[in-house]
C-alpha positions, 0 to 999 in steps of 0.5 A: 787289616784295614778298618771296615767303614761305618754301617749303612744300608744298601739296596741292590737292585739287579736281575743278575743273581750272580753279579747282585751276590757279588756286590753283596759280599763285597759290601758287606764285608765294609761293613754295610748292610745289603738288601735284594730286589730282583727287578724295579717294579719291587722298590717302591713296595719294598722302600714302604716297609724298610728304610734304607740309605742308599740304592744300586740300581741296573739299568737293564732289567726285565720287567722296570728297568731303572730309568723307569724306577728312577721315574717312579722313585722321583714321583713318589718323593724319595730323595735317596741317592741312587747309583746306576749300574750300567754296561751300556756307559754311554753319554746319553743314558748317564745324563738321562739318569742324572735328569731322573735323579741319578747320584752318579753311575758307574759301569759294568764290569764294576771295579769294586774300589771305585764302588766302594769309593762312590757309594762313601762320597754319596753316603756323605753327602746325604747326610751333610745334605741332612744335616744342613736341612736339619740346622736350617729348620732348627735356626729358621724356628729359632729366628725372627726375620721382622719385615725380612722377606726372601725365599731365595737361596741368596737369602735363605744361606743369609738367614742361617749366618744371621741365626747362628750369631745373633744369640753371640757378642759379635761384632757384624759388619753388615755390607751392601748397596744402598736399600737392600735392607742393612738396618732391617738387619741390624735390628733383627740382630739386636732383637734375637740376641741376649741384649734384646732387652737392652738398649739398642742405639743408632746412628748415621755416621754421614749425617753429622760432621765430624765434630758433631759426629763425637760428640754424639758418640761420645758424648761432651762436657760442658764447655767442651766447644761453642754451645756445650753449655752443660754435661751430655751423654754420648750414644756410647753411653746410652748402649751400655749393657745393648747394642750399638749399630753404626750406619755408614761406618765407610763415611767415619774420619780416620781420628774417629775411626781411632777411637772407635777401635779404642771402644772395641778394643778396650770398652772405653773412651772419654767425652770430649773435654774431659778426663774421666775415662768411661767403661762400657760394654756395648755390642757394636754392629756396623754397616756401609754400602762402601768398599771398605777394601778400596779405602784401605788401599787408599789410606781412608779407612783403618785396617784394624779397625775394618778386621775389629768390626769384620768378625762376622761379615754379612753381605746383602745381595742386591734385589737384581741378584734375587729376582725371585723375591721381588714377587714377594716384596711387591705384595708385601709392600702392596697390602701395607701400603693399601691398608695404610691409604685405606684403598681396597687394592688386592694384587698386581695385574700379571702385566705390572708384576711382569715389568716389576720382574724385568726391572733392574732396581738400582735402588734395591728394595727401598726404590720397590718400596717407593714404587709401589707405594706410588702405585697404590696412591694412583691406582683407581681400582682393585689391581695395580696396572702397568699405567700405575707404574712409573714410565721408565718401568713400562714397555715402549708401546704404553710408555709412548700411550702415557707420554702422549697423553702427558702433553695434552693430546688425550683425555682419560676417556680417550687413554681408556679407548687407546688401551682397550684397542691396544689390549684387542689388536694383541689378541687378535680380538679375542675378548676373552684374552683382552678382558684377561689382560687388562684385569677386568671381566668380560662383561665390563670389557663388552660394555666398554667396546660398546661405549668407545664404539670399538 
């Protein structure tokens, strides 16, 4: 005898008696339990009294058919899967249920097996679809993001990779373009895992030769080379017991390479110009925004050691890959940089938050971040306009306006007249929308038609 499938709870909705008492009997001898509703207009009423995990649901009734109760359902806030029972299987009314909600529908006459097989798939995925909800509450309150900020979904899946392995020993590599926040990472690793009251050493693998590159790493005895006058530690030996984050690993020589694989695989090394060998235990995080992957086809980059440093691998998206957030990280960056300058700015003009929105950012967050940061040097009053904005950001029309004005053509005075008679010819000289669109208040905007002669 086949083995019944775990319990759940079903509620069947169809006016049918004979064809709902058929289903019923079927399920529950899965091993389900059934409950009956006659008609929609009961659901709601009844889902306030009783929980249950699933609902079957015809699609002709005579008082609330379903497209109505998947309505209702949907307003109300009720995330259970639903399956429509339907013996009109067209197009149109399939896709208008999945629009209102629907898990999936099947068609009448209802072939039974295929019932029980879509009623299974539907139960699963609701509670992996808990589960992973579950697990990203648990992590997110577990986990400090610092000055990490994205709500996209890009982000949100990263945050929950970050959650589960900062409290482990391994090793990250941390890949991304330049100025989607690696270091940021780094650091939020380092600060929630178990070495966080350990050293936390870093070091910019393309800022040094190579040479030099060692040696502070490794650190040097004296006399080991032109100017080593007396015994130095390296950072290797700074981060013992911590974490070791290594920037820009992509730029690293393949002898240095070398020896960092020795550290990973044995947790040893010796200073340059000496015999000592030195045990530590250092945690090592690394970043690159190369294609390590193209490096090793091309013999520059060690495999072993990219499958060593690899463990975890963490990608950052590019902020044009999350344009979501951009809103989030203007504002961030708006109040630090207002608050520092000591300048009473509260927010963006809808115009400038647009444009920033549009915009590409090759730099990722650390051009947003110069952005606005020039913006709020040059910004004269409470919001930050699009002519705060650098002119390559700009639309053509204020962009031609800044360029003009650049050449000595125009005063501020005349610039100030040239936007308000802009800002009333795109609204058809309605002074309410213009005074809207350039962020000031109605009365200001009169008094400066009034003065320009407009």
């Amino acid at each position: 005898m086949r083995e019944k499938r775990r319990q759940g709870a079903i509620l069947l909705v169809d006016d049918d008696t004979a064809h709902r008492t058929m289903l019923k009997v079927n399920l529950m001898a899965e091993g389900y339990r059934v409950e009956e509703l006659e008609d929609g207009d009961e659901v709601l009423a009844f889902l306030k009294q009783q929980e249950v995990d699933l609902i079957l649901l015809d699609m002709k009734m005579k008082r609330v058919d379903g497209l109505t109760t998947l309505s209702l359902l949907l307003q109300a806030g009720y995330a259970l899967p639903v399956i429509v029972l339907t013996a009109f299987s067209s197009i149109e009314s399939a896709v208008e249920a999945m629009k209102k909600g629907a898990f999936d529908y099947i068609s009448k006459p209802v072939d039974i097996e295929e019932l029980k097989l879509l009623i299974e798939r539907a139960l699963s995925f609701r509670s992996l679809t808990e589960e992973n909800k579950q697990l990203k509450s648990r992590l997110a309150e577990q986990f400090s993001y610092h000055n990490i900020i994205g709500k996209s979904a890009v982000m949100q899946e990263m945050f929950a990779t970050l959650s589960m392995v900062a409290p482990t020993d391994a090793t990250v590599l941390i890949t991304g373009e330049s100025g989607t926040g690696k270091e940021l990472v780094a650091n939020a690793l380092h600060e929630n895992s178990q070495r966080r009251q350990r050293p936390f050493i870093k070091l910019n693998c393309a800022a040094l030769n190579e040479n030099l590159l060692e040696s502070e790493l490794f650190g040097h005895e004296s006399g080991a080379f032109t100017g080593a006058a007396g015994r130095r530690k390296g950072r290797f030996e700074l981060a013992n017991k911590g974490t070791m984050f290594l920037d820009e690993i992509g730029d690293m020589s393949l002898q240095t390479q070398a020896k960092i694989l020795r550290v990973l695989q044995e947790g040893e090394f010796e200073r340059l110009g000496g015999a000592e060998t030195i045990k530590v235990d250092v945690r090592i995080l690394a970043a690159t925004h190369k294609d390590l992957q193209a490096m090793i086809a091309d013999g520059t980059f060690r495999q072993d050691l990219y499958f060593r440093l690899s463990v975890v691998p963490v990608n950052l998206p590019a902020l044009r890959e999350r344009n979501m957030d951009i809103s989030s990280l203007a504002n961030h960056f708006l109040h630090r940089f207002a608050e520092k300058n000591r300048k009473d700015i509260k927010n963006f003009h809808p115009e400038a938050l647009n444009l920033l929105m549009q915009y590409d950012w090759p730099g990722n967050i650390r051009e947003l971040e110069n952005t606005v940061e020039r913006a709020v040097i040059l910004c004269l009053g409470e919001q930050v306009t699009p002519h705060d904005l650098p002119p390559h950001l700009l639309a053509d029309d204020v962009r031609a306006m800044q360029r003009t004005t650049t050449e000595g053509s125009y005063t501020l005075r005349d610039m100030e007249r040239e936007v308000i008679r802009s800002a009333l010819e795109k609204t058809g000289n309605n002074r309410s929308q213009a005074a809207k669109k350039l962020g000031v208040a109605r009365q200001t905007l009169l008094n400066k038609i009034k003065e320009h002669g407009l």
